[in-house]
Each structure stands twice: as structure tokens, then as C-alpha cells.
PAZAPA-4460 file (N, C-alpha, C; in steps of 0.05 Angstrom, whole numbers, plus 32768, in hexadecimal, padded with zeros to 4 digits):
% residues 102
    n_x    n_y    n_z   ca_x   ca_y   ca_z    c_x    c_y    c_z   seq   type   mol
   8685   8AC1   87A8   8698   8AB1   8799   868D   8A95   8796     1      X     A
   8686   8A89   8779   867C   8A70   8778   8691   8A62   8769     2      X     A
   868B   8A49   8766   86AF   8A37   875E   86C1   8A2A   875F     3      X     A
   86C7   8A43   8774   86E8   8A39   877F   86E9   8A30   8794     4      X     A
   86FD   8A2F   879B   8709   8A20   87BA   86FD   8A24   87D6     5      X     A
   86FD   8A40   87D0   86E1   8A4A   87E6   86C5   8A35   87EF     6      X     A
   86C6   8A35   87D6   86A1   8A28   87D0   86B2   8A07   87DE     7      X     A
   86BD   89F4   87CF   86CA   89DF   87DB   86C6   89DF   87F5     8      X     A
   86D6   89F7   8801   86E0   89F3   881E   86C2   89FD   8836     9      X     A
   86AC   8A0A   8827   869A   8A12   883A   8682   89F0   8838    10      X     A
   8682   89E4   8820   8673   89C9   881D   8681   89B6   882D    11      X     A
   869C   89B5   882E   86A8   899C   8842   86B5   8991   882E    12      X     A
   86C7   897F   8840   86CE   896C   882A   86CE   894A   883A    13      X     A
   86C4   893B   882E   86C7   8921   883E   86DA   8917   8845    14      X     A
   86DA   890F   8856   86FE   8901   885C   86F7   88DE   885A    15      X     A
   8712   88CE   885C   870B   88B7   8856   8708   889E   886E    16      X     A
   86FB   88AD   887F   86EF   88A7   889A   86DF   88B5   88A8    17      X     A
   86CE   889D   88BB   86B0   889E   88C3   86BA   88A2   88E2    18      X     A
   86A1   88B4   88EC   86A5   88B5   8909   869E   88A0   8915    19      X     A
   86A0   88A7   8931   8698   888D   8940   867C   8879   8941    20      X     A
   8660   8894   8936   864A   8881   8930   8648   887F   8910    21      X     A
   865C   887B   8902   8661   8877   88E9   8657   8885   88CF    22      X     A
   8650   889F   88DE   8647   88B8   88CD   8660   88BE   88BA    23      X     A
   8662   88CD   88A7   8672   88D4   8896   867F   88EE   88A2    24      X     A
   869B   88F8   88A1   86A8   8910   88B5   86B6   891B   8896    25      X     A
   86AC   8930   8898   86B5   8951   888C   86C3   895E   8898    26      X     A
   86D2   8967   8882   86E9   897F   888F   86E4   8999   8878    27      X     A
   86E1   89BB   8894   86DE   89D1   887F   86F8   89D8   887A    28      X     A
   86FC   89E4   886D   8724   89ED   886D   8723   89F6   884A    29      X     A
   873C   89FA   8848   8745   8A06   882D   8758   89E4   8825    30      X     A
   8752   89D7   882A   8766   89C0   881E   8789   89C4   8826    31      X     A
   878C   89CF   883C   87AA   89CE   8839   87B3   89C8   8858    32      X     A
   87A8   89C8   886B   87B0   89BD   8881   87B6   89AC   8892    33      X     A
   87BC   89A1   889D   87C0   897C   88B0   87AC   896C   88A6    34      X     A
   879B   8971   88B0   877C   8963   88AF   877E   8959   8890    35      X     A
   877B   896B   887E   877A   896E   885C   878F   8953   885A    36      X     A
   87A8   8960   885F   87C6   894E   8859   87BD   8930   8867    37      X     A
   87B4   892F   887E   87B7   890B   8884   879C   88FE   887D    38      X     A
   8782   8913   8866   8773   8907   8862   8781   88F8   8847    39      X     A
   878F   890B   8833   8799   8906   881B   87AD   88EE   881C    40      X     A
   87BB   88EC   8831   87CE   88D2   8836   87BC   88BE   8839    41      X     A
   87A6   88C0   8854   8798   88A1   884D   8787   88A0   8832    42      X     A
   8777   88B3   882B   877D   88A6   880A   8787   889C   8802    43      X     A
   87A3   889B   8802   87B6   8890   87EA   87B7   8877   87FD    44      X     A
   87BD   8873   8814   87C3   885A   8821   87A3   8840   8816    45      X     A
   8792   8850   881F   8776   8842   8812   8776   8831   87F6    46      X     A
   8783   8847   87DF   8784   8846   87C3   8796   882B   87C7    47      X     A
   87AC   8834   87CC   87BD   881B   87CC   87BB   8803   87E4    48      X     A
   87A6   87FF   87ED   879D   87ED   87FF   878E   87D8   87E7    49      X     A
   8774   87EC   87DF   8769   87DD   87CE   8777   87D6   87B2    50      X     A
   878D   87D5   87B0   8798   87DC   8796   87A3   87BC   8791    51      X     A
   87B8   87B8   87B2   87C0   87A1   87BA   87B1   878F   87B5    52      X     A
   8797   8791   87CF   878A   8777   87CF   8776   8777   87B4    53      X     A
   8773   8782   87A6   876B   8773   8785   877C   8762   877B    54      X     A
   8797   876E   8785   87AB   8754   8776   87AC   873C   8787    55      X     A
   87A6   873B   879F   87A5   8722   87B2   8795   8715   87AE    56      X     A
   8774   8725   87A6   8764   871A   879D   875F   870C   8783    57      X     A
   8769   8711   8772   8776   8701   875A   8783   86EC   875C    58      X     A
   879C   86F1   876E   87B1   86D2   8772   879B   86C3   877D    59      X     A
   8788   86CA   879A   877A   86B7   87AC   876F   86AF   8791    60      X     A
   875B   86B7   8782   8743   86AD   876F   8750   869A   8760    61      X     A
   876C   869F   874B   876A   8692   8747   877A   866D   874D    62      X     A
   877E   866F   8768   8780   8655   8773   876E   8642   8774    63      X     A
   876E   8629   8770   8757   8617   8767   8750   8613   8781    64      X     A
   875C   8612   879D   874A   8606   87B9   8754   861F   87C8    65      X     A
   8742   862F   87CA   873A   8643   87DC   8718   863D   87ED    66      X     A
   8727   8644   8803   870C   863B   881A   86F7   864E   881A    67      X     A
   86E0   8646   8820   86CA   865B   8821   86CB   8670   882B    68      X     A
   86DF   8667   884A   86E7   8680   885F   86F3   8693   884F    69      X     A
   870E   8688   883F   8725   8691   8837   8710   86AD   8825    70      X     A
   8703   869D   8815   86EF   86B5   87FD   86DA   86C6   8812    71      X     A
   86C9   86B9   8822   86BA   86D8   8836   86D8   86EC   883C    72      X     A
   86EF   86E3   8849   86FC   86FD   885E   8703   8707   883B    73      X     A
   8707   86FC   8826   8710   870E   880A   86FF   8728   8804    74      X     A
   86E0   8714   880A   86C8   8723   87FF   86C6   873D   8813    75      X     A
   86CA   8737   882E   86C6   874D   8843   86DC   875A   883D    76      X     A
   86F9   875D   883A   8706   876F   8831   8700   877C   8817    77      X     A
   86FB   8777   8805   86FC   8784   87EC   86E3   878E   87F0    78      X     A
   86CC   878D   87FB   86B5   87A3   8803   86BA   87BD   8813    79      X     A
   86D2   87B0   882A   86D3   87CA   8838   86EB   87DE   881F    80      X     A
   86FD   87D2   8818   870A   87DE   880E   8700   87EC   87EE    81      X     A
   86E5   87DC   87DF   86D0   87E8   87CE   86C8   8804   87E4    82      X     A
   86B7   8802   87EE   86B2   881F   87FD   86C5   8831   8802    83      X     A
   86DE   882E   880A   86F1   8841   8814   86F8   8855   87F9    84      X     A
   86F8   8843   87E3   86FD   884B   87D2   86ED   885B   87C6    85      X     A
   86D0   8851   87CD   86B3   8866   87BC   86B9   887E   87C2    86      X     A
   86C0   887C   87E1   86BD   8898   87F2   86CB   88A6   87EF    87      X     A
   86E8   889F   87E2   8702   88B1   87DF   86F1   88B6   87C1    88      X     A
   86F0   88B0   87B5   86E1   88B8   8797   86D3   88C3   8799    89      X     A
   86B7   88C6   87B0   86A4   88DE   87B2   86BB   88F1   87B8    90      X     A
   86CF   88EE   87D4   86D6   8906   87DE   86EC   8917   87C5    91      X     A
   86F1   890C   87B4   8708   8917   879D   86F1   8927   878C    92      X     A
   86DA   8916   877E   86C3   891E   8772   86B8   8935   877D    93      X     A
   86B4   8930   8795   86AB   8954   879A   86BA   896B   879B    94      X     A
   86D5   8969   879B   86EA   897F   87A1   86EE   8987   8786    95      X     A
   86E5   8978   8772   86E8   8979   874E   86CD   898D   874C    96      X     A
   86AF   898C   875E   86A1   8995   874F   868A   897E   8753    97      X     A
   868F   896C   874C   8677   895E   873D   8661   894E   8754    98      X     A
   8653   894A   8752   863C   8948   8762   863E   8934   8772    99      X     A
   8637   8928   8789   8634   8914   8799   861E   88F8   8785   100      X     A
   8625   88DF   878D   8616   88CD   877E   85FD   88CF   878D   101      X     A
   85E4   88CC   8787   85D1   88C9   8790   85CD   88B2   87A3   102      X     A
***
């Protein structure tokens, strides 16, 4: 059987968290169990993490006296929350089919 859900569930699917030496953690399954369900929730919590602080990041920017500090902790959030997001995009991207980015 090539395709379907099978094929999905024997490749893995990424979840949107790293183990403890910051390797990437896979789950095999058919997409419908605990694991599946509280990966799909922090997705959405992620999505709408980063969703927020774009708009914070907007009000901060456009204030005329913002501190250097104030713009690094902006810059360090919106990178981690850029990645969280890549990874939920690989991990949706592969469950569609389509290839890992190089």
C-alpha cells in the first residue's frame, strides 16, 4: 500500500518539539491518538503565539524610542517563534505528501 495513511504513519510524523539533546521527536501512529491530539493543540497554540507577537511586534516597531534591549528580547522571540512555525509547516507538509526542505 503506497499513499495513504499507512505510508504517513510508518515515515513518522514530527511533532512540534525537540528532545532533551534537541534532536527532532517523531511519532509512528495513524494520526488519531493522545500523542497526535496534544501535538495538533500545540500547533495551534504555536500558530497563535506567533500570530500575537507579530502584532506586538508591529505596535513595539512602530514606537519612536524603543531600547536596543527592548528590540534583541523582540528579535529573540520572533526567531524562536519563526522556527516553531517552520517545523509545524514541515510537520503539516509531510502528512500532505510533499517533501522535506532540503
Amino acid at each position: 500500500m503506497t499513499g495513504g495513511a499507512r505510508d504517513n504513519a510508518v515515515a513518522g510524523r514530527l511533532l512540534p518539539w525537540s528532545g532533551t539533546d534537541g534532536r527532532p521527536c517523531y511519532l509512528v501512529g495513524d494520526g488519531t491518538g493522545h500523542v497526535s491530539r496534544l501535538a495538533d493543540e500545540i500547533e495551534d497554540v504555536q500558530i497563535d503565539m506567533a500570530d500575537r507577537l507579530l502584532g506586538h511586534a508591529g505596535e513595539l516597531l512602530a514606537e519612536r524610542r524603543v531600547t536596543s534591549a527592548e528590540l534583541h528580547y523582540l528579535a529573540r522571540r520572533l526567531s524562536e517563534s519563526l522556527r516553531d512555525v517552520i517545523r509545524v509547516a514541515e510537520s503539516r507538509g509531510a502528512r500532505l505528501g510533499r517533501p522535506p526542505r532540503p
